[in-house]
BALO-164528 format. One line per 4 residues: their letters; for each residue x, y, z of C-alpha. Coordinates in Angstrom, 3 decimals, padded with zeros to 6 digits. Each point is the difference from the previous one (the first is absolute). Last residue first. Layout:
REM BALO-164528
A	X:Y:Z; ... .
REM end
This chain:
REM BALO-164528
XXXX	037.791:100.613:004.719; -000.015:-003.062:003.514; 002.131:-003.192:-001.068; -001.051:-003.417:-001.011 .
XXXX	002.204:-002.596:-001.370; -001.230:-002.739:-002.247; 001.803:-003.365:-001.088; -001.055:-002.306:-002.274 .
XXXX	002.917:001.305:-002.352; 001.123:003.816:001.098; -004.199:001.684:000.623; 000.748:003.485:001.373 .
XXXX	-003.378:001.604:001.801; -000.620:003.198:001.078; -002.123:001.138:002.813; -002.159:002.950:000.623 .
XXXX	-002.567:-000.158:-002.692; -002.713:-000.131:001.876; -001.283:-003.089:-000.970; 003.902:-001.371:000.374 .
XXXX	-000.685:001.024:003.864; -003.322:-001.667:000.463; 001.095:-003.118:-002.124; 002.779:000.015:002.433 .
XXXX	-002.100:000.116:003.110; -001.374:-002.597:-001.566; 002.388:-002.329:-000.334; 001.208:000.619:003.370 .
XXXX	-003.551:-000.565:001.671; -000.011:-002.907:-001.606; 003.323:-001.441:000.854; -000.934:000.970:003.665 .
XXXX	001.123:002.957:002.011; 002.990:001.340:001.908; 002.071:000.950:-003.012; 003.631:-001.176:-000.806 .
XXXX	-001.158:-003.465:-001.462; -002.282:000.819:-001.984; 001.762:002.558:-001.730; 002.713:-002.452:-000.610 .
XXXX	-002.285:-002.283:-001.744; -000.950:003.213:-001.833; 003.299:000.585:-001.491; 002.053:002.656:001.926 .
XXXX	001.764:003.018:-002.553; 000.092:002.608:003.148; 000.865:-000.783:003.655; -001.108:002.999:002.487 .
XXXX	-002.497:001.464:-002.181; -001.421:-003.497:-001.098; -000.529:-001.429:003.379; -001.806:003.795:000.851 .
XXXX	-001.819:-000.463:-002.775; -000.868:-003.545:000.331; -001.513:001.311:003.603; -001.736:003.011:-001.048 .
XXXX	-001.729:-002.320:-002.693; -000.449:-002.798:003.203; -002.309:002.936:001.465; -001.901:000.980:-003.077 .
XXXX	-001.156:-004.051:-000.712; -000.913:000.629:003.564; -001.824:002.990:-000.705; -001.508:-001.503:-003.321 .
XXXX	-001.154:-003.280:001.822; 000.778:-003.439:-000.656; -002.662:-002.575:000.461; 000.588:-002.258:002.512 .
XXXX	001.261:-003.186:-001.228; -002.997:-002.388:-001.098; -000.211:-003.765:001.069; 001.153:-002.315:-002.826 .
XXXX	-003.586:-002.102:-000.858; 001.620:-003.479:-000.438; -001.491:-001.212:-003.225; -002.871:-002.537:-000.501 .
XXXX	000.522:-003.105:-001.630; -002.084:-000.121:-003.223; -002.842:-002.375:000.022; -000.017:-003.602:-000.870 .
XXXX	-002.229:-001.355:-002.086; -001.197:-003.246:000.734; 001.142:-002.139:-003.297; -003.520:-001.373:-000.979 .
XXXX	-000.219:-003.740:001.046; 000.552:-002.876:-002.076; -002.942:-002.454:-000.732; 000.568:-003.530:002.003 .
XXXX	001.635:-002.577:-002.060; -001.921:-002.654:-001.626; 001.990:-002.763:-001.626; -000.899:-000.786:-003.468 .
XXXX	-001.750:-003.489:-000.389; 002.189:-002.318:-002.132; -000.076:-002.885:002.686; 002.959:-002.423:-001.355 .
XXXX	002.007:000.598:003.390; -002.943:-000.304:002.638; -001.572:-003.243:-001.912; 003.526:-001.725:-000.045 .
XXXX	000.550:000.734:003.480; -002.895:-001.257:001.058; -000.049:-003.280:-001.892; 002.969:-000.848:001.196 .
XX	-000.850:000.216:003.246; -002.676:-002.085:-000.451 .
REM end
C-alpha cells in the first residue's frame, strides 16, 4: 500500500495551491528629528558683536573669518553676522589670495 501511495501522490498533475500574495504594506517615510530652534538673532545684538569684530579687526587687520570667530566673545553665528552687518555697510574690505579671505575695516 505504500507503494501505492507514493505513486498516486507523485503522478497527481493537480497544480499546487498557494495562498494569494499579500499587498506590500506600505511603509511610511521615517520622520525627521525636529532640530530645536536657536534663538533668533536680534539687530542690537547682531550690532553688539559688529562693535566687537571691529574692534578685533582694528587692533589686528587682514584676519579671515575663522579668525574672527575666534577673537570675539560670541558664537559663529553671531560672528558671521555681525560681518554681514559690517560688509552691508560697507565698512570692511575683503582680499580673497586662493581659498583664502582676509577681512579688514575701509
Amino acid at each position: 500500500m505504500a507503494k501505492k501511495k507514493a505513486a498516486s501522490a507523485s503522478s497527481s498533475t493537480a497544480p499546487k495551491k498557494t495562498a494569494p500574495k499579500k499587498a506590500a504594506a506600505k511603509k511610511s517615510a521615517p520622520k525627521k528629528a525636529v532640530a530645536k530652534s536657536a534663538p533668533a538673532l536680534t539687530a542690537e545684538e547682531i550690532g553688539h558683536a559688529a562693535g566687537q569684530v571691529w574692534a578685533a579687526l582694528a587692533d589686528t587687520p587682514g584676519q579671515t573669518a575663522t579668525t574672527l570667530k575666534k577673537n570675539v566673545e560670541v558664537s559663529g553665528d553671531m560672528a558671521m553676522a555681525a560681518i554681514g552687518w559690517l560688509a552691508r555697510e560697507e565698512k570692511l574690505d575683503f582680499d580673497t589670495s586662493g581659498r583664502t579671505v582676509k577681512i579688514s575695516l575701509k
